[in-house]
Every structure is written in C-alpha cells, then in structure tokens.
TILUMFI-143749 format. One record per atom (N, C-alpha, C): residue number from 1; residue in three letters; atom name; x, y, z. Coordinates in nm, 4 decimals. Example, Ala and Ser with C-alpha at 12.3 -4.5 7.8 and 13.67 -1.06 7.14 Angstrom:
+-----+-----+------+----------+----------+----------+
:   n : res : atom :        x :        y :        z :
+-----+-----+------+----------+----------+----------+
:   1 : ALA :    N :   1.3190 :  -0.5690 :   0.7800 :
:   1 : ALA :   CA :   1.2300 :  -0.4500 :   0.7800 :
:   1 : ALA :    C :   1.3200 :  -0.3300 :   0.7800 :
:   2 : SER :    N :   1.2850 :  -0.2250 :   0.7080 :
:   2 : SER :   CA :   1.3670 :  -0.1060 :   0.7140 :
:   2 : SER :    C :   1.2900 :   0.0030 :   0.7870 :
+-----+-----+------+----------+----------+----------+
END
This chain:
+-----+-----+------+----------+----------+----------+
:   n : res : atom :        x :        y :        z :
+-----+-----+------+----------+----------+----------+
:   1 : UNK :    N :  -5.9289 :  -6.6307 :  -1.2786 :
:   1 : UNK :   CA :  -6.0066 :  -6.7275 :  -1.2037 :
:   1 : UNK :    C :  -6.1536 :  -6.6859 :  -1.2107 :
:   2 : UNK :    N :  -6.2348 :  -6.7722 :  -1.2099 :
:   2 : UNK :   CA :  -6.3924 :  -6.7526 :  -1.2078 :
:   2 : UNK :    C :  -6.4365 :  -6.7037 :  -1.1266 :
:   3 : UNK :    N :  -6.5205 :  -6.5822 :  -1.0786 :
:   3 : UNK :   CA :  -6.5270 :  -6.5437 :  -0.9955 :
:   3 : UNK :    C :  -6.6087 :  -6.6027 :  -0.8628 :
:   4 : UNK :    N :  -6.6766 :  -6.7462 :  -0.9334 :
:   4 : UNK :   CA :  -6.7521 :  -6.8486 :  -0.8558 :
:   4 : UNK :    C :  -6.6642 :  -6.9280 :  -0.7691 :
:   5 : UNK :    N :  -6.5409 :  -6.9772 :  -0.8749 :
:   5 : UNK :   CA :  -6.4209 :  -7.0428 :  -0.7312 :
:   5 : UNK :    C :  -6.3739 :  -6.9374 :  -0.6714 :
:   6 : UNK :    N :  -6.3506 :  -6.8332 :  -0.6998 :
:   6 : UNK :   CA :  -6.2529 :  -6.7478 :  -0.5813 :
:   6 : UNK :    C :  -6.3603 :  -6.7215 :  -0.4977 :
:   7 : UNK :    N :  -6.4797 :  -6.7211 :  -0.5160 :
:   7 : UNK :   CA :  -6.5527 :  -6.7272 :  -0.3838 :
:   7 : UNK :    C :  -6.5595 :  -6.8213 :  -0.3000 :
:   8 : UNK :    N :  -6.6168 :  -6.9245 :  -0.3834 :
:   8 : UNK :   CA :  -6.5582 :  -7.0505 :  -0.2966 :
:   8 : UNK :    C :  -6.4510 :  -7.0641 :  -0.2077 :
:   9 : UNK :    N :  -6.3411 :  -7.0303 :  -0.2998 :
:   9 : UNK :   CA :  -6.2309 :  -7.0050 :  -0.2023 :
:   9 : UNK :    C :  -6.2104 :  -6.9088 :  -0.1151 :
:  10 : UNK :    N :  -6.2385 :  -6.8001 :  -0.0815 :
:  10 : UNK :   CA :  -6.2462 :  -6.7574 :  -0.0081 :
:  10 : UNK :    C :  -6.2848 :  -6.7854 :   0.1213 :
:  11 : UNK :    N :  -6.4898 :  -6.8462 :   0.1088 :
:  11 : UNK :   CA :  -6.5565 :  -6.9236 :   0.2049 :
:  11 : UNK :    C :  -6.4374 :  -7.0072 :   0.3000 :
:  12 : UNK :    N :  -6.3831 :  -7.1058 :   0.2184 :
:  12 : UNK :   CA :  -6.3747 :  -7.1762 :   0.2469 :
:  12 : UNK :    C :  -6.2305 :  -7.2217 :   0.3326 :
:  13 : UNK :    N :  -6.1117 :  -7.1417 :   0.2710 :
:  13 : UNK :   CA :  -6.0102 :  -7.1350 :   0.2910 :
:  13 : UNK :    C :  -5.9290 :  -6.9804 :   0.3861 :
:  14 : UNK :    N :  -6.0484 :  -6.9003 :   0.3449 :
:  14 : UNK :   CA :  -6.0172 :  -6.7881 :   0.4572 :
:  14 : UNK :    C :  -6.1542 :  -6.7096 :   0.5037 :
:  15 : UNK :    N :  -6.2143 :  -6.7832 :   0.5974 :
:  15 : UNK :   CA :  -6.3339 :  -6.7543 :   0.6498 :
:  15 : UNK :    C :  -6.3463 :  -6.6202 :   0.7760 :
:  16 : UNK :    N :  -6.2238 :  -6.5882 :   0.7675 :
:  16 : UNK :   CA :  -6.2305 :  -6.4536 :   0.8491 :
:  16 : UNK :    C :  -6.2292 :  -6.3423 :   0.7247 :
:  17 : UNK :    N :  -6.1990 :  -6.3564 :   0.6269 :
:  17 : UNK :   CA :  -6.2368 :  -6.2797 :   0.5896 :
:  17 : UNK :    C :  -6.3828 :  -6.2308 :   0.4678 :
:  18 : UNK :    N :  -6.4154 :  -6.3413 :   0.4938 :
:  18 : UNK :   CA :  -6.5502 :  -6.3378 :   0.4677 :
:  18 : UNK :    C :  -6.6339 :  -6.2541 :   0.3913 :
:  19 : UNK :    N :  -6.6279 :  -6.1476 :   0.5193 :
:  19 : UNK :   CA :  -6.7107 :  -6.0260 :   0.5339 :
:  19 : UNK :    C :  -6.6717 :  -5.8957 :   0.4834 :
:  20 : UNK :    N :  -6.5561 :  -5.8806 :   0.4730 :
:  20 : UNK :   CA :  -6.4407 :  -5.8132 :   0.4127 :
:  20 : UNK :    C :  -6.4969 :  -5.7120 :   0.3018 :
:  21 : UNK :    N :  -6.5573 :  -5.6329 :   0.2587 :
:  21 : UNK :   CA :  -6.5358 :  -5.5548 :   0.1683 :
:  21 : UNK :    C :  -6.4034 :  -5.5474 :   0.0254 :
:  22 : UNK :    N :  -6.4770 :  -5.5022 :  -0.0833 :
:  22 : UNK :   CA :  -6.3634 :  -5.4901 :  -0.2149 :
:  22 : UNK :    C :  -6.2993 :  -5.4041 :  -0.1910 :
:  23 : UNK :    N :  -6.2767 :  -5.3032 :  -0.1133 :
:  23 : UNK :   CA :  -6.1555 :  -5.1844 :  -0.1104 :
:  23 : UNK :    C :  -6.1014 :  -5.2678 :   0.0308 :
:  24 : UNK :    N :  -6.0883 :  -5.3520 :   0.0487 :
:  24 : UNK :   CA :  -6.0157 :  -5.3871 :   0.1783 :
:  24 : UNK :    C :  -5.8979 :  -5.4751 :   0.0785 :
:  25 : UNK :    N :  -5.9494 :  -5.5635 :   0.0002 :
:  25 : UNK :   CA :  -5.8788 :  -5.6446 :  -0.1063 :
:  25 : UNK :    C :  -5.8229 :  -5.5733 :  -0.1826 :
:  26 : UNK :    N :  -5.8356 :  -5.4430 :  -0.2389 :
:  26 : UNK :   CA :  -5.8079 :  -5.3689 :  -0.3338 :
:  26 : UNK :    C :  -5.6558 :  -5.2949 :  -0.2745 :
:  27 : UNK :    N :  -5.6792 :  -5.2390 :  -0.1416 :
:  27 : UNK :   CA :  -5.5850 :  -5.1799 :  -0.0790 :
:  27 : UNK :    C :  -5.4640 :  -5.3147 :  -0.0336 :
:  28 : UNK :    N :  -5.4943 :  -5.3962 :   0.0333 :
:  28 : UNK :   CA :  -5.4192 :  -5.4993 :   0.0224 :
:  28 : UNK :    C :  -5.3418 :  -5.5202 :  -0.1312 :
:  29 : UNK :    N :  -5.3911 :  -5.5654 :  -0.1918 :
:  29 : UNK :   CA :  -5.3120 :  -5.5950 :  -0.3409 :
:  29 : UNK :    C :  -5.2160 :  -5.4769 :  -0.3666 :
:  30 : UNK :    N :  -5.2576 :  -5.3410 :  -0.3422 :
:  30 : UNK :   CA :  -5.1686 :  -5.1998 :  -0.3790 :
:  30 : UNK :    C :  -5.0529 :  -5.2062 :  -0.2502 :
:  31 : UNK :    N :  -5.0828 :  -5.2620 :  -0.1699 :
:  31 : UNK :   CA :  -4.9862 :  -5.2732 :  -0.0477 :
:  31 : UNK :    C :  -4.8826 :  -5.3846 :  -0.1256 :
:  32 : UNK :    N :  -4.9492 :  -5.4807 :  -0.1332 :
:  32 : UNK :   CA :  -4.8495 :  -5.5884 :  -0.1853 :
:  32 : UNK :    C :  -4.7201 :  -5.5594 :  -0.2933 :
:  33 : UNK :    N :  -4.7949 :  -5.5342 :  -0.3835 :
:  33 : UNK :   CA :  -4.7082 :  -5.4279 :  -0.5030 :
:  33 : UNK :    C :  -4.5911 :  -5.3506 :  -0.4561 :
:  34 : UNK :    N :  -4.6627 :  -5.2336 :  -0.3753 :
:  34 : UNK :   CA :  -4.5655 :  -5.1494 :  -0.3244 :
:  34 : UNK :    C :  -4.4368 :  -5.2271 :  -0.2601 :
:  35 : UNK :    N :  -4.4852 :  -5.2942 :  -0.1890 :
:  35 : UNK :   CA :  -4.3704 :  -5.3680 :  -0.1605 :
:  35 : UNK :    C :  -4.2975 :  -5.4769 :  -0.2438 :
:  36 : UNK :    N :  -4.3462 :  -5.5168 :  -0.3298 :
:  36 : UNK :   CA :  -4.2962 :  -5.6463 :  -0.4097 :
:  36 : UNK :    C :  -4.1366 :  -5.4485 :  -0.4961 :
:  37 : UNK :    N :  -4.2167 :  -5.3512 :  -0.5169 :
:  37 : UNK :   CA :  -4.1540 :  -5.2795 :  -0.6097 :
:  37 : UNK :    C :  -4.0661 :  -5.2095 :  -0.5147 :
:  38 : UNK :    N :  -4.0135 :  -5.2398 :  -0.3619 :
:  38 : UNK :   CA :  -3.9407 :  -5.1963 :  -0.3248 :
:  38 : UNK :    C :  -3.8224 :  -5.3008 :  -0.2530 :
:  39 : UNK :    N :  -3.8490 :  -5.3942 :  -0.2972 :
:  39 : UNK :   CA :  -3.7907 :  -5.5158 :  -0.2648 :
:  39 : UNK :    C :  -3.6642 :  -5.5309 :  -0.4516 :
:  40 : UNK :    N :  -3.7567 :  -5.5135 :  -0.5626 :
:  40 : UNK :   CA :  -3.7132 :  -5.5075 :  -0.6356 :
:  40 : UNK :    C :  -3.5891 :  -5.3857 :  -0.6750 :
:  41 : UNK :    N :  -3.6040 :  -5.2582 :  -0.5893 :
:  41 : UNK :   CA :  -3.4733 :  -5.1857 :  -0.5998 :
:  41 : UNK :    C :  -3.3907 :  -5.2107 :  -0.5075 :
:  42 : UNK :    N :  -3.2083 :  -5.2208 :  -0.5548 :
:  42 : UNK :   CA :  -3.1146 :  -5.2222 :  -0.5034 :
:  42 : UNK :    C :  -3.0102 :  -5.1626 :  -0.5597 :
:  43 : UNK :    N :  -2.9135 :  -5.1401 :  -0.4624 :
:  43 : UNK :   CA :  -2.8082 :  -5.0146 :  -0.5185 :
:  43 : UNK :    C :  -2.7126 :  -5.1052 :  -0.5998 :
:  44 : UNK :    N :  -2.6978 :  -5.0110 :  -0.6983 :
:  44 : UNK :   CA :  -2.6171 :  -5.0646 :  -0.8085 :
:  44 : UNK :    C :  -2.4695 :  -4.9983 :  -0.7915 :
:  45 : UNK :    N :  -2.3409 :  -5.0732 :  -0.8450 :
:  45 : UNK :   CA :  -2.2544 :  -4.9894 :  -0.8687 :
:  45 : UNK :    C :  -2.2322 :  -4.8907 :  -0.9467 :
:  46 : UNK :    N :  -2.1520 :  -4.7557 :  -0.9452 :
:  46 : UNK :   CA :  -2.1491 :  -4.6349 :  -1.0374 :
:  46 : UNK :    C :  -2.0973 :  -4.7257 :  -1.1640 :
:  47 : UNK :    N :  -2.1689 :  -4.6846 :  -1.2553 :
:  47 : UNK :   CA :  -2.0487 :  -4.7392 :  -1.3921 :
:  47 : UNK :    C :  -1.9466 :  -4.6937 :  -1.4145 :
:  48 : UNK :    N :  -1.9505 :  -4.5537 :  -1.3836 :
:  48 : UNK :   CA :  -1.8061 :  -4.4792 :  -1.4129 :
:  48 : UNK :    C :  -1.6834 :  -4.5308 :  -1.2987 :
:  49 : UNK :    N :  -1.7414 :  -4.5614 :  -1.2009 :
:  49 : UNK :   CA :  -1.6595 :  -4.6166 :  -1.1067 :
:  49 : UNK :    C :  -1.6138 :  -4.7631 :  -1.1294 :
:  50 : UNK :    N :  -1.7086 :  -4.8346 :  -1.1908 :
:  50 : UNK :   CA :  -1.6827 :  -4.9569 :  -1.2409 :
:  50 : UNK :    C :  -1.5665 :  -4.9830 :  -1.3956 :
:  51 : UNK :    N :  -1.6290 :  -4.8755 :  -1.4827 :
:  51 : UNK :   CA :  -1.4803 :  -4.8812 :  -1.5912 :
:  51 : UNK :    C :  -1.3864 :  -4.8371 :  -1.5359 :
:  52 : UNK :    N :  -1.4245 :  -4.7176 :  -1.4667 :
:  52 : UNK :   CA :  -1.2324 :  -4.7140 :  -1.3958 :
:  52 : UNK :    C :  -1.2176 :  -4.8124 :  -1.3410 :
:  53 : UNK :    N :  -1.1811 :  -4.9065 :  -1.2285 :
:  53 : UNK :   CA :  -1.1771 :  -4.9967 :  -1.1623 :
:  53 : UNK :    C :  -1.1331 :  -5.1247 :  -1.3073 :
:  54 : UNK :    N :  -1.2191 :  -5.1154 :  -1.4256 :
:  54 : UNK :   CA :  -1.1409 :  -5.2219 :  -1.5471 :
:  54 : UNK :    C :  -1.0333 :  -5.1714 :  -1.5861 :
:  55 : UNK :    N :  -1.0428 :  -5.0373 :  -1.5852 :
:  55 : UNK :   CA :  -0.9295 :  -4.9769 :  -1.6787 :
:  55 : UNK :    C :  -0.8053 :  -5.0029 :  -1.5487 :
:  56 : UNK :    N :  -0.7919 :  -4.9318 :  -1.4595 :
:  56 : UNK :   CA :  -0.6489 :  -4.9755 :  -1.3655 :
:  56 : UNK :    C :  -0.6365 :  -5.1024 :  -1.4044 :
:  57 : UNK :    N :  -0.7224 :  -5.2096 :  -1.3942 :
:  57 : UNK :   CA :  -0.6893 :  -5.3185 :  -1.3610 :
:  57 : UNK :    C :  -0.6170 :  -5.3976 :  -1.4202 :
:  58 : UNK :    N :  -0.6249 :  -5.3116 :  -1.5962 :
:  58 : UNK :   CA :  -0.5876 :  -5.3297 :  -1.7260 :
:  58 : UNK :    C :  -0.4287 :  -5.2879 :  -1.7293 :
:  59 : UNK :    N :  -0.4211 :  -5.1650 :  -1.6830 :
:  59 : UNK :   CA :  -0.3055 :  -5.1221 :  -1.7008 :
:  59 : UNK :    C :  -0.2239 :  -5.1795 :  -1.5797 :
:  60 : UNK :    N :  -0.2978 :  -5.2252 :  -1.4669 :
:  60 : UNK :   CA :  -0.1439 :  -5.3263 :  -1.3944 :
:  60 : UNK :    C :  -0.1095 :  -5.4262 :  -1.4432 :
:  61 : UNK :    N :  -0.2152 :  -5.5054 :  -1.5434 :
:  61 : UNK :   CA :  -0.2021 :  -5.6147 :  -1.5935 :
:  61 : UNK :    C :  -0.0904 :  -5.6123 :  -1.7361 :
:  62 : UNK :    N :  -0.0789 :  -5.4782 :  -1.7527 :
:  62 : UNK :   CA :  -0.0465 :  -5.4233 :  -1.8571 :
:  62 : UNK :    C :   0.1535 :  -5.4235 :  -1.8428 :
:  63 : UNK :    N :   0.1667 :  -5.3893 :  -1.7193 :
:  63 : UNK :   CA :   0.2803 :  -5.3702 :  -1.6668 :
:  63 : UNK :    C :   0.3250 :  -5.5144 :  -1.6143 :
:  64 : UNK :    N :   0.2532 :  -5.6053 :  -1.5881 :
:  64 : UNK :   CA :   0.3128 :  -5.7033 :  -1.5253 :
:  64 : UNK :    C :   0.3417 :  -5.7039 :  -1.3909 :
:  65 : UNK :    N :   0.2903 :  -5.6471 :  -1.3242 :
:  65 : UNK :   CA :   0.3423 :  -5.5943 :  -1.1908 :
:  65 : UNK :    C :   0.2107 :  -5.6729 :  -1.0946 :
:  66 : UNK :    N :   0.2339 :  -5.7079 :  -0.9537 :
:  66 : UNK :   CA :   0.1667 :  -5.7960 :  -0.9001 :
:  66 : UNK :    C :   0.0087 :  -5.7318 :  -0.8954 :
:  67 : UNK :    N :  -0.0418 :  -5.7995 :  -0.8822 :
:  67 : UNK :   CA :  -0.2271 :  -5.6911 :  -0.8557 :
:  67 : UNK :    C :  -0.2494 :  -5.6360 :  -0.7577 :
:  68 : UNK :    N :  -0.1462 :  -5.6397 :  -0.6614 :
:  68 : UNK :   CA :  -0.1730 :  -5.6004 :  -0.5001 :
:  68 : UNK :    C :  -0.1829 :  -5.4451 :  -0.5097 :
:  69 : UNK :    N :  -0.0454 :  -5.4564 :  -0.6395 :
:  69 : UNK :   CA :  -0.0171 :  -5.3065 :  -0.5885 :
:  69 : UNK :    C :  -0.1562 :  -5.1686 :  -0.6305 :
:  70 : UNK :    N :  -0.2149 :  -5.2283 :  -0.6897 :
:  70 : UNK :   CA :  -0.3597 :  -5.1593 :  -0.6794 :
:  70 : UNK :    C :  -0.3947 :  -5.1333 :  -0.5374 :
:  71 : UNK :    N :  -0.3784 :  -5.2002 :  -0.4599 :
:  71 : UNK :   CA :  -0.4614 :  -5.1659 :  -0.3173 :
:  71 : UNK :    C :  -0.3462 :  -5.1034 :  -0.2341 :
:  72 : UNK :    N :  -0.2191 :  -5.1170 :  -0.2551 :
:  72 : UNK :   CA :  -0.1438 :  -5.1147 :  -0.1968 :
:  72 : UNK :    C :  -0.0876 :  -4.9556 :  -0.2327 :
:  73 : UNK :    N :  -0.0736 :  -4.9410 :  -0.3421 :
:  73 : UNK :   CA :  -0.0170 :  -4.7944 :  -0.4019 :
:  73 : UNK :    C :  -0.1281 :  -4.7034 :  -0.4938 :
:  74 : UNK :    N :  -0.1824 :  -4.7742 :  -0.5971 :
:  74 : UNK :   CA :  -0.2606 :  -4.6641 :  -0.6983 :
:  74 : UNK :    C :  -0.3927 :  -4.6283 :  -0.5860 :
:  75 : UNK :    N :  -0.5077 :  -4.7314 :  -0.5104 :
:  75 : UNK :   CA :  -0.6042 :  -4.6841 :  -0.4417 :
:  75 : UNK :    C :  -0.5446 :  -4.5427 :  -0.3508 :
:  76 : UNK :    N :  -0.4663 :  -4.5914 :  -0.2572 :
:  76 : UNK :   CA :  -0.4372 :  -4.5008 :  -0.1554 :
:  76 : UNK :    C :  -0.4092 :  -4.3244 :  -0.2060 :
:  77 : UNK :    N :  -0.3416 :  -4.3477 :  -0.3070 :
:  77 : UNK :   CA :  -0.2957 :  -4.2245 :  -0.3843 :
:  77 : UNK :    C :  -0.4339 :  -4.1692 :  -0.4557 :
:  78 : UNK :    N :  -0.5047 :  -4.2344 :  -0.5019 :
:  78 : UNK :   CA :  -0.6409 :  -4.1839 :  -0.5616 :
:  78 : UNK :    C :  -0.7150 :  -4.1205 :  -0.4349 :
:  79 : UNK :    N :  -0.7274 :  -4.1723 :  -0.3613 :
:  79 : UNK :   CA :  -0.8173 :  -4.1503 :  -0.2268 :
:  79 : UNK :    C :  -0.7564 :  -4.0252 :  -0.1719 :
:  80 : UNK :    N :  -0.6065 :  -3.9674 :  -0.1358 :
:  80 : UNK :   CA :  -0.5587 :  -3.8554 :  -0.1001 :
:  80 : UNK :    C :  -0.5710 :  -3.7668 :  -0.2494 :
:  81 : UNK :    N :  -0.5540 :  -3.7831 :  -0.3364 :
:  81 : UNK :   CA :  -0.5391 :  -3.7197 :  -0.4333 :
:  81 : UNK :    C :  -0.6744 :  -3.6087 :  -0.4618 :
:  82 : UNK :    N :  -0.8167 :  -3.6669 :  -0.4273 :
:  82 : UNK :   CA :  -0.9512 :  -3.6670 :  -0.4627 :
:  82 : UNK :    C :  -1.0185 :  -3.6765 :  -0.3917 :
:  83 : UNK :    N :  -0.9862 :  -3.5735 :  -0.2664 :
:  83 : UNK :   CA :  -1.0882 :  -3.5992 :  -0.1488 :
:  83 : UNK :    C :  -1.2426 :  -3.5450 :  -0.1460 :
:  84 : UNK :    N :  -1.2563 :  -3.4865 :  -0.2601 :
:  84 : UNK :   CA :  -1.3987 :  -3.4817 :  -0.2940 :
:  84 : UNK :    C :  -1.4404 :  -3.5826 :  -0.3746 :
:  85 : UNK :    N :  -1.3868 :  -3.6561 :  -0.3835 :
:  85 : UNK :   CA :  -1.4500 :  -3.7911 :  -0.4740 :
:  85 : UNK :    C :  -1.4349 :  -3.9167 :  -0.3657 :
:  86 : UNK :    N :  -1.3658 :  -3.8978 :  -0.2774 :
:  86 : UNK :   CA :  -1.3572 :  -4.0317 :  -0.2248 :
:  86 : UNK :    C :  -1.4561 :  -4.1321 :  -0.2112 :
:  87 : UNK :    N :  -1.5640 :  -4.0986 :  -0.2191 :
:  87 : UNK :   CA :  -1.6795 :  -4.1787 :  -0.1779 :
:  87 : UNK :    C :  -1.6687 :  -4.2809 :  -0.3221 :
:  88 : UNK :    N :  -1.6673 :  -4.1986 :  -0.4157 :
:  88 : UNK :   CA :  -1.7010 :  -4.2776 :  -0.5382 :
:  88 : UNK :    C :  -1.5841 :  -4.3285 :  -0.5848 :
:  89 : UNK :    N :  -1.4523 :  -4.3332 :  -0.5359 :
:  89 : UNK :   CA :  -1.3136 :  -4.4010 :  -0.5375 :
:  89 : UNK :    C :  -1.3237 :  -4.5159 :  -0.4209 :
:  90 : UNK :    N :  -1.3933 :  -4.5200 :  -0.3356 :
:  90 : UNK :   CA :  -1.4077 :  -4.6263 :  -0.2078 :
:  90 : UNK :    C :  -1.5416 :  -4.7268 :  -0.2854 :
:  91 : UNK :    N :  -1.5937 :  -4.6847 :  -0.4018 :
:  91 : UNK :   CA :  -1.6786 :  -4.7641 :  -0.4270 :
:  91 : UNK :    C :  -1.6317 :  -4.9199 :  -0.5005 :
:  92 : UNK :    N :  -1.5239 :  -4.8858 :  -0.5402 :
:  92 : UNK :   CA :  -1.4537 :  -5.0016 :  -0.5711 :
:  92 : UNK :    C :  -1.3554 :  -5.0609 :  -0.5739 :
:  93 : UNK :    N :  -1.2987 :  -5.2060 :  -0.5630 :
:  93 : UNK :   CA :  -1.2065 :  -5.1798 :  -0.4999 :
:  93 : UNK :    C :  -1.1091 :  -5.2951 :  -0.5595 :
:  94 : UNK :    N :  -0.9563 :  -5.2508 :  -0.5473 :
:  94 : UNK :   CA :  -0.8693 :  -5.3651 :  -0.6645 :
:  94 : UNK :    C :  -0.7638 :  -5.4060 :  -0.5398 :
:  95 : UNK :    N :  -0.7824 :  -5.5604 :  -0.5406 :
:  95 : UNK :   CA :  -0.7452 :  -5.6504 :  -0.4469 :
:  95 : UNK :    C :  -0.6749 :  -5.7786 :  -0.5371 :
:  96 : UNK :    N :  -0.6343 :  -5.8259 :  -0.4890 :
:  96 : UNK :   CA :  -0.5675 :  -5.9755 :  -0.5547 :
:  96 : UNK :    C :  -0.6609 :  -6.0849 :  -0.5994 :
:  97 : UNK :    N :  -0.7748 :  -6.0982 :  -0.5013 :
:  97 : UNK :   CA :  -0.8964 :  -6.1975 :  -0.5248 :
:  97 : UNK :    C :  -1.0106 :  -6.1227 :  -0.5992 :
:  98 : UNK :    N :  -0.9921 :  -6.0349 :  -0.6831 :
:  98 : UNK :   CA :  -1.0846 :  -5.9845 :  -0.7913 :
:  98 : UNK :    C :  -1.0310 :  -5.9864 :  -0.8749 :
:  99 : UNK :    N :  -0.9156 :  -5.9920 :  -0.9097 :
:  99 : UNK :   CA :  -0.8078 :  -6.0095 :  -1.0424 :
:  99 : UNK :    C :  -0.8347 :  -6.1363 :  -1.0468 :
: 100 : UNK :    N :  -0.8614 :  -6.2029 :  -1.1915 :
: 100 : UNK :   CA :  -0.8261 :  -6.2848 :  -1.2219 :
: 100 : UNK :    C :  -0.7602 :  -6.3082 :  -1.3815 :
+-----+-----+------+----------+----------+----------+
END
C-alpha cells in the first residue's frame, strides 16, 4: 500500500491512534504473528501409534472377527501388558464406528 493511503487511513479510520509512534505498530504486528504462529500449532497424533492402530485393525479384519473385539479384548490386554507405554496405547483407539 502507498504509504500516502495508509496514512490517510489511518487519519481517518483510526484516529486514536494517530499519534502512535512506529515501534508501537511494529510491536503490535510481532504480537500478532506470535499469535497467528501459536494458533497454528496443534497436537498431532503419534504415527507410530497411528500404524499400529492400522495394523490391528488389519489383522481383525483379517480374521473376520467383529471390530469390537479390538476394544473389547486386544486394547485392554495392550494397556495391562505395557504399563509404561500406556499413554501412547490410550492414544488411539479401535471401536466399531472407526472401522469401516
């Protein structure tokens, strides 16, 4: 933008700030950012937790056997089995309405 309309605009459309100094605008914009770049991270699932989670899902499908029994028998047994992993065994999870 020209730096003749953004004055203009400024005048005209935000007259409190007027008077304002360039490191007041400068710090604003680095504020903005910061936040636009923390808005932009979110937790992702583990991948390794995610191919396992294909792979069971594969091999019940594999057997023919209903999909429940993922939640019903293989989770539960993983979870006692691996109690130092549980966190990353609770990260995903095999139910009937994720099978398709």
């Amino acid at each position: 933008m020209k730096p003749t309309k953004l004055k203009r605009h400024l005048e005209t459309k935000h007259p409190q700030l007027k008077n304002k100094d360039e490191s007041y605008f400068k710090r604003l914009a680095t504020k903005l950012k910061s936040q636009q770049v923390d808005f932009q991270k979110h937790p992702t699932v583990n991948q390794k937790a995610l191919q396992a989670s294909f792979e069971v899902s594969f091999l019940i499908d594999k057997t023919k056997k209903p999909h429940n029994i993922g939640e019903m028998l293989i989770l539960p047994a993983a979870e006692n089995g691996f109690d130092h992993a549980r966190r990353k065994v609770c990260q995903f999870t095999e139910n009937n309405s994720t099978i398709k």
